[in-house]
C-alpha positions as CSV (number, residue, x, y, z in Angstrom):
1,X,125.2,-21.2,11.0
2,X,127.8,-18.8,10.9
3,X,129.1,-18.2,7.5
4,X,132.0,-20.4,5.3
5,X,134.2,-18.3,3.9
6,X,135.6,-19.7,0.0
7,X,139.2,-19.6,1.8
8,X,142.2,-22.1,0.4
9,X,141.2,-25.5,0.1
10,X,142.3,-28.4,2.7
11,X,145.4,-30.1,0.3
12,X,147.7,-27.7,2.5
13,X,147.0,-30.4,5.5
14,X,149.0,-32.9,5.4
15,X,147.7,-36.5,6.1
16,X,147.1,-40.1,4.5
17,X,143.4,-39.4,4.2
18,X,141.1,-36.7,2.3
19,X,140.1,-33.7,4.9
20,X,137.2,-33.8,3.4
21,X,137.2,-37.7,4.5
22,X,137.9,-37.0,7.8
23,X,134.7,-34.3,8.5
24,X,132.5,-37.3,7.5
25,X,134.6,-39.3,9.2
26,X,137.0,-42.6,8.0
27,X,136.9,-46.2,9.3
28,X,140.3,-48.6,9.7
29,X,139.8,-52.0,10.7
30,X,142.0,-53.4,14.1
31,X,141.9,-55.8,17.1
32,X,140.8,-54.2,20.2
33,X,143.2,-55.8,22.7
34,X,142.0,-53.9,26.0
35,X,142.7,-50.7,28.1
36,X,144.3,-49.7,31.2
37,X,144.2,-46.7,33.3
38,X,147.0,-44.2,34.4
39,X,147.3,-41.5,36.6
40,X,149.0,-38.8,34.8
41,X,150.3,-35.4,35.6
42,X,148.5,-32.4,33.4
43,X,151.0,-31.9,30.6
44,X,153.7,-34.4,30.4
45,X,156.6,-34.5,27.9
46,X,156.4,-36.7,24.8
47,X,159.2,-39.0,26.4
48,X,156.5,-39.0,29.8
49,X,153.6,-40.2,27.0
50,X,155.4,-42.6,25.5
51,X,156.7,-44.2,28.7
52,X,153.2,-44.7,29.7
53,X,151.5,-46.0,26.1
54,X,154.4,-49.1,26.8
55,X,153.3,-49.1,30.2
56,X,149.6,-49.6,28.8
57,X,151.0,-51.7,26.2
58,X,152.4,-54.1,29.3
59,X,149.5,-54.4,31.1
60,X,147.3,-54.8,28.4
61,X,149.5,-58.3,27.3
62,X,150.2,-59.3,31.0
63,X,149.0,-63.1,31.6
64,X,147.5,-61.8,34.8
65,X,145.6,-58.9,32.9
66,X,141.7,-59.3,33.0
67,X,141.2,-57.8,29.7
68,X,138.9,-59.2,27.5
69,X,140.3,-61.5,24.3
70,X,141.2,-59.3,21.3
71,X,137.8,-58.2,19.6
72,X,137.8,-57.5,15.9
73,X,136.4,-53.5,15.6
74,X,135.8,-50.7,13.2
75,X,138.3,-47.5,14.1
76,X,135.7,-44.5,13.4
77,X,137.9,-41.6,12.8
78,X,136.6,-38.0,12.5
79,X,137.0,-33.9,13.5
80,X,134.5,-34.3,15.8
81,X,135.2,-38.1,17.6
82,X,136.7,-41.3,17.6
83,X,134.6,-44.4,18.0
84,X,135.4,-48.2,18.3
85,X,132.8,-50.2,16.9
86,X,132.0,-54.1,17.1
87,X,133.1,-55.4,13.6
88,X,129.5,-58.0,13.5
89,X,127.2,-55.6,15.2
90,X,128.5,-52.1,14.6
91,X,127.4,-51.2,18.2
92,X,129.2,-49.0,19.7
93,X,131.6,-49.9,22.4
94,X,133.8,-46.7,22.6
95,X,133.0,-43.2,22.0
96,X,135.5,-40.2,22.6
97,X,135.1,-36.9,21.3
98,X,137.9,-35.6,19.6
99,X,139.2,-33.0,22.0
100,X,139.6,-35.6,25.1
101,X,142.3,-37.7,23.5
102,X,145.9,-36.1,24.5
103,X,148.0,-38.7,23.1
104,X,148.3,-41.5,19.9
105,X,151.1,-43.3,19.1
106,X,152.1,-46.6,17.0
107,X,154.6,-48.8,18.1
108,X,155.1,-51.8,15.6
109,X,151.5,-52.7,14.3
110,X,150.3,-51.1,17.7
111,X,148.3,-48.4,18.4
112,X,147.8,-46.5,21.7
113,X,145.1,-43.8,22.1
114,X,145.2,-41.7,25.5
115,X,142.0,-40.0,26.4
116,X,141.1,-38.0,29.8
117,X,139.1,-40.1,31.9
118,X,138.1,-38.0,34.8
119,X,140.0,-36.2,38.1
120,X,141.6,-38.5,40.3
121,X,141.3,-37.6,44.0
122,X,143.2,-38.7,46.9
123,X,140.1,-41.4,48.3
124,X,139.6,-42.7,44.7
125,X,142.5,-43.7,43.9
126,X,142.8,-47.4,45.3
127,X,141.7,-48.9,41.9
128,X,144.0,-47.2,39.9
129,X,147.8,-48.4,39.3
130,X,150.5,-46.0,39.7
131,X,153.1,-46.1,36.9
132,X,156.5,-45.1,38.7
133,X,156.8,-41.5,37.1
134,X,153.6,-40.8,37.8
135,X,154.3,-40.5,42.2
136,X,155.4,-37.0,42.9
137,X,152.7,-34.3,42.9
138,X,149.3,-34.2,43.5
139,X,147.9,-32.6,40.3
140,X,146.9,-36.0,38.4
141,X,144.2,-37.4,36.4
142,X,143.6,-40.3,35.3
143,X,143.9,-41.3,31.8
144,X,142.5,-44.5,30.1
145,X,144.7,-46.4,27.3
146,X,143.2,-47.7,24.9
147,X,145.5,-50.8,22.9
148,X,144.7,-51.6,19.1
149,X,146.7,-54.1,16.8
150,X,146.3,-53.1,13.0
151,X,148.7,-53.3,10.1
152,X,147.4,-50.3,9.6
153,X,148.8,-48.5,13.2
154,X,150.9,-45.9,11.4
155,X,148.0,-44.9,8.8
156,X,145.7,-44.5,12.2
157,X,148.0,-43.0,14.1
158,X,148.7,-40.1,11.4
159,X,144.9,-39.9,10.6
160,X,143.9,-38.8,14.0
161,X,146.9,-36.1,14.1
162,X,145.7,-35.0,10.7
163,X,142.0,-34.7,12.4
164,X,142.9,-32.4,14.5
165,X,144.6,-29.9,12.0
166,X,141.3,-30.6,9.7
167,X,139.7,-29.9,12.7
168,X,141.5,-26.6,13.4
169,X,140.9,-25.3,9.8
170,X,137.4,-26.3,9.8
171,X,136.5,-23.9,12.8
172,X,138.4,-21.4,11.4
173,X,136.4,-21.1,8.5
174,X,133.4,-21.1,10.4
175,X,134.1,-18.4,12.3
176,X,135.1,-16.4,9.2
177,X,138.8,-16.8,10.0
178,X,141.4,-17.1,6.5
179,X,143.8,-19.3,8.3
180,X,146.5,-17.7,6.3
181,X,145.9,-14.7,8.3
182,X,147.3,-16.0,11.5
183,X,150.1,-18.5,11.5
184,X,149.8,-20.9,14.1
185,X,153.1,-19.9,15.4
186,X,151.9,-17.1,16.3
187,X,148.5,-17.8,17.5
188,X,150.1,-21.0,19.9
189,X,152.5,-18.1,21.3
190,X,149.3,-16.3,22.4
191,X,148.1,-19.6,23.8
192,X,151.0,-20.3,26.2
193,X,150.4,-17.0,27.5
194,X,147.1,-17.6,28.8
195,X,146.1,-19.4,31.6
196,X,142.3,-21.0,31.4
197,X,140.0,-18.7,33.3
198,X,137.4,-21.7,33.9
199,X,139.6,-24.5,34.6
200,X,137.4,-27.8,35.4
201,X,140.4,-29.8,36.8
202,X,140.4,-27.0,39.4
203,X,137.0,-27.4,40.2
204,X,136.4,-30.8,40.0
205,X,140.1,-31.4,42.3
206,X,137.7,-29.0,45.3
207,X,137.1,-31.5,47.7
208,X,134.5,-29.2,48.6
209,X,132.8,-29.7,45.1
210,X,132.9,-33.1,45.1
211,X,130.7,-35.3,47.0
212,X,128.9,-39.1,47.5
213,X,125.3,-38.5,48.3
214,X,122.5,-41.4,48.7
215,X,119.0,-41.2,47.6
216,X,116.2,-43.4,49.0
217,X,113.2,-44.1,47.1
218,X,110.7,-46.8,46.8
219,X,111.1,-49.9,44.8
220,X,110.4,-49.0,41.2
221,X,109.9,-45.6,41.4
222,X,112.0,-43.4,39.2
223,X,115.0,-41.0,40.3
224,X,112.7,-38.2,38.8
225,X,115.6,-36.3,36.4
226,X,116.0,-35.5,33.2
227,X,120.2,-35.6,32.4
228,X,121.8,-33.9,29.6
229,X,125.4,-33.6,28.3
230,X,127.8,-31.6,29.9
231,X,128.9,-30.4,26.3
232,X,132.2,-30.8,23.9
233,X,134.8,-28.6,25.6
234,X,134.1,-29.8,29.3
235,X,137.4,-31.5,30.6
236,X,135.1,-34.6,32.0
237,X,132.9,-35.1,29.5
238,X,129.6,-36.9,31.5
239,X,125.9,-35.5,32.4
240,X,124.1,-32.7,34.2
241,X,121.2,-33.0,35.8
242,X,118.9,-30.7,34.1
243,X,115.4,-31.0,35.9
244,X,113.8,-32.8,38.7
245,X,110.3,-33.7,39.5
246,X,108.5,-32.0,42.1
247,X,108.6,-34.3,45.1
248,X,110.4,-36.6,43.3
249,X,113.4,-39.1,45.1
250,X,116.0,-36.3,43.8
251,X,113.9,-33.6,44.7
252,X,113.2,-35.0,48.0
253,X,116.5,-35.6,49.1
254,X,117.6,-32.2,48.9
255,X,120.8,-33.8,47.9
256,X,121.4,-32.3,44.3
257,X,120.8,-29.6,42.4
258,X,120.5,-28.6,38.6
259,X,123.7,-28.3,37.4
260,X,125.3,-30.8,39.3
261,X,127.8,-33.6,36.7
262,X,127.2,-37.0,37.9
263,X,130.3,-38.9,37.9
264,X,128.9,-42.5,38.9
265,X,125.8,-44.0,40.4
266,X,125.7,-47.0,42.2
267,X,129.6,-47.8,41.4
268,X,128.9,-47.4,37.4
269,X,130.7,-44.7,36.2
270,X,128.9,-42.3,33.5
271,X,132.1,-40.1,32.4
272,X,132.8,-40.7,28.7
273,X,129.5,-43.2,28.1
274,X,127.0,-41.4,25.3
275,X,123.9,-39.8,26.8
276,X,121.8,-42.6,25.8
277,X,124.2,-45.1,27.5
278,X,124.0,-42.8,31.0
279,X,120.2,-43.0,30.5
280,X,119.6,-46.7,30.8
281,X,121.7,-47.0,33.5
282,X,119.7,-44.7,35.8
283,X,116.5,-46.4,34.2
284,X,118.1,-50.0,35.0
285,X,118.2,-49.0,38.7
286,X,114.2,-48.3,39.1
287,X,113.7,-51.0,41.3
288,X,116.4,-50.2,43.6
289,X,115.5,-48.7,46.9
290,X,118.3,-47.0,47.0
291,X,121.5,-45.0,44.9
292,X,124.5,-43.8,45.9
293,X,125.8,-41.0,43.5
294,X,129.4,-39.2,43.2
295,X,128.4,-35.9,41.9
296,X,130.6,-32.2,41.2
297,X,128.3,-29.7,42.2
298,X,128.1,-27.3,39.4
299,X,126.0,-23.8,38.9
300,X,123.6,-24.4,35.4
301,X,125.3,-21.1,34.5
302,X,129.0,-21.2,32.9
303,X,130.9,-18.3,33.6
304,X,133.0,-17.8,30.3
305,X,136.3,-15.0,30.6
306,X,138.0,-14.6,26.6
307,X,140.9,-13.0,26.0
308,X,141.6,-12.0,22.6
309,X,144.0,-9.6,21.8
310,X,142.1,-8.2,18.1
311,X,139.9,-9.3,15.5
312,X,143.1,-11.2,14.2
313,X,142.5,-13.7,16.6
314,X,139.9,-16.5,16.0
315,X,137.3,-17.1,18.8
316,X,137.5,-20.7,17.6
317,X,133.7,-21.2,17.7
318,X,130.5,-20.8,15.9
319,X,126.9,-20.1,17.0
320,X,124.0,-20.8,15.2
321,X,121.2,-19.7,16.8
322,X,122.2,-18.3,20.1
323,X,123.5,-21.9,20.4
324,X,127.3,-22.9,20.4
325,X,128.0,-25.6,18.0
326,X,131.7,-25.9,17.4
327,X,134.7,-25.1,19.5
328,X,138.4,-25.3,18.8
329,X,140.1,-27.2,20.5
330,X,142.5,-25.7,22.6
331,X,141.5,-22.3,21.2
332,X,141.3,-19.1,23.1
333,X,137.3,-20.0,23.3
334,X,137.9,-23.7,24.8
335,X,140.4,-22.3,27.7
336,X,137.8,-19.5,28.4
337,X,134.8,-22.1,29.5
338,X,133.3,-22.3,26.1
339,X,131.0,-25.6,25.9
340,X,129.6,-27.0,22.9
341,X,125.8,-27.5,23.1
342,X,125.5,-23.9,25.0
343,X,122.9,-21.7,25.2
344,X,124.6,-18.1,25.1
345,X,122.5,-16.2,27.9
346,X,124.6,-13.0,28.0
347,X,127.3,-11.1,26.6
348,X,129.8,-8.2,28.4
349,X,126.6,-7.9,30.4
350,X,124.3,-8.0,28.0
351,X,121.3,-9.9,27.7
352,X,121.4,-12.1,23.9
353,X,118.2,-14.0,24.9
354,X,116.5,-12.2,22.4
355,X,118.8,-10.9,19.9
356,X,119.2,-12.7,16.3
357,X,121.7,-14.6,14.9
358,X,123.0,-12.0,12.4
359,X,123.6,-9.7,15.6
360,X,124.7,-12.0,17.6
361,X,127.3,-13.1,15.2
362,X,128.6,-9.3,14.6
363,X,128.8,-8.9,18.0
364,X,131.4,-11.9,18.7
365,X,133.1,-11.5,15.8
366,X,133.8,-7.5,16.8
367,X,134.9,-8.0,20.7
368,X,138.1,-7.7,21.9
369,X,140.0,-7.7,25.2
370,X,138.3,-9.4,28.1
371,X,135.1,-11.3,26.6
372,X,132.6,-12.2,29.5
373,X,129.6,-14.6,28.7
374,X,127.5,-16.7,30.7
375,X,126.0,-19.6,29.0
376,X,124.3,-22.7,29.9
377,X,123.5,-26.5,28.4
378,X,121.2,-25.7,25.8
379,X,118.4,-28.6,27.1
380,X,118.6,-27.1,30.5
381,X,117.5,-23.5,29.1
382,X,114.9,-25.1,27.1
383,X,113.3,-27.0,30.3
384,X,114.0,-23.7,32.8
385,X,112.0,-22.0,29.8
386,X,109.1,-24.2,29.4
387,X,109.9,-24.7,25.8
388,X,110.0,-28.1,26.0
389,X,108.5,-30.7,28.6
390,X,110.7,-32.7,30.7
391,X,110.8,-36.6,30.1
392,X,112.1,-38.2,33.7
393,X,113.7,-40.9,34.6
């Protein structure tokens, strides 16, 4: 891991819980009343955000809703994600990481949480209401609404806020950052002056990227794929194919590729559901004869572009390992295509395959200007490599 510097203490964040609390994470109990979705431009004002948690809010309560009755859940808070879990069974039923939520507010004992669900595109948007403010351009995603009732709403609603500042501090100790040494005036000045270099709501809005393929196969026979995370950082969280079986249905079809995010299969959407939960799925569909797949064609290689001014500046990310396993959200890193869960493959040109951590490290740490990487899932490297042996499905 990269080193933890003995840097000021986390009092100076303020919040209703410990920091410490909330890297271990904190549970509230609420009533889960239900969700709806929204298509939303990319950045809308606070006035926008709360406009649509009411609208959420209304649909949630209509008589003609078809959300479920109100649930009793546990509210897991943390700095990495925020879960809703069954009150009786602790199974989980939600399960966002941290940086897809955009939006929480309260309103009475009610609680709102806004995450990203996944790009909206012009023929996929019959299932998805249209809130009035929402009808002028065409550079909209859709975002799910989640609706809680707690006494507790304002306590929740500050802890996740305070999460995210834990959150910030945390990485920039990790990266050997004094977070006294950069104000975040200054450093979100810097951030409104850069655009992201790999933007996945680009990519995934090319129509040419996006695409509905079918795969025959025999009845129970398996897809023949091993899936993976797409990583904390990607903009649609969901899974990568990273390996097919020789002469396998997926193989066969010529249809896909490694690298490729599936967004749904057969009509059941995987963006946002844990890796586990996207497994089963596939594995539930052996003994059909044949899947239909909406997929984003994606290269296994991420092209990463930095842009730090000096050393002042925190990458907002650690490595341990050749292996990316934190990222700030919204930081320099995050806009430049960094994805937790990466393998680091090269550097400014460079190969790091082999180079150590140590290295590795003082190498990050000392560039400045334009940073290029390429990096790639972590499992996928590992299966390309023969270092570990793929388990289909």
């Amino acid at each position: 891991m990269c080193y933890i510097c003995n840097y000021p203490s986390y009092h100076v964040v303020p919040g209703p819980c410990d920091p410490d609390d909330l890297i271990s994470g904190v549970v509230f109990a609420a009533n889960y009343m239900g969700c709806a979705q929204l298509l939303s431009e990319k950045t809308p004002s606070k006035n926008v955000r709360m406009t649509q948690a009411k609208e959420a809010i209304r649909r949630v309560k209509a008589p003609e809703s078809n959300s479920e009755p109100m649930s009793e859940i546990d509210l897991f808070i943390s700095t990495q994600r925020i879960k809703v879990l069954s009150a009786d069974t602790q199974e989980v039923m939600i399960d966002h990481p941290l940086q897809s939520i955009t939006y929480i507010t309260d309103i009475g004992n009610i609680v709102v949480l806004m995450a990203r669900r996944r790009v909206s595109r012009p023929d996929s948007q019959e299932n998805v209401e249209t809130s009035n403010h929402d009808q002028y351009n065409n550079h909209q995603y859709k975002m799910i609404c989640h609706v809680f009732d707690s006494e507790d709403a304002q306590f929740i609603a500050q802890s996740i806020g305070q999460a995210f500042s834990v959150a910030y501090q945390e990485f920039l100790r990790a990266n050997g950052i004094n977070p006294e040494d950069l104000s975040q005036k200054e450093y979100s000045k810097l951030l409104k002056t850069k655009d992201m270099y790999n933007d996945d709501l680009i990519h995934f809005s090319k129509s040419e990227n996006c695409k509905d393929v079918c795969i025959e196969k025999s009845k129970g026979e398996i897809l023949g794929v091993v899936i993976v995370e797409s990583g904390w950082g990607s903009i649609l969280p969901t899974v990568i194919i990273a390996n097919m079986m020789h002469a396998g249905p997926a193989e066969k079809s010529g249809a896909v590729n490694i690298g490729d995010q599936i967004m749904s299969i057969n009509s059941t959407s995987l963006v946002g559901l844990p890796l586990s939960t996207c497994q089963s799925i596939i594995k539930g569909l052996k003994n059909e004869c044949r899947l239909k797949m909406s997929i984003v064609s994606c290269p296994p290689v991420t092209t990463v572009l930095i842009r730090r001014p000096d050393i002042r500046y925190q990458l907002g990310f650690s490595v341990q390992n050749g292996i990316i396993c934190s990222l700030m959200r919204g930081g320099i890193a995050e806009r430049g295509g960094v994805r937790v869960g990466h393998r680091i493959i090269d550097i400014n040109g460079q190969s790091v395959v082999a180079t150590s951590q140590k290295k590795m490290v003082h190498i990050l740490s000392s560039a400045v200007g334009e940073i290029h990487m390429k990096t790639m899932p972590a499992a996928v490297y590992r299966l390309l490599t023969a270092q570990e042996q793929p388990v289909y499905i």
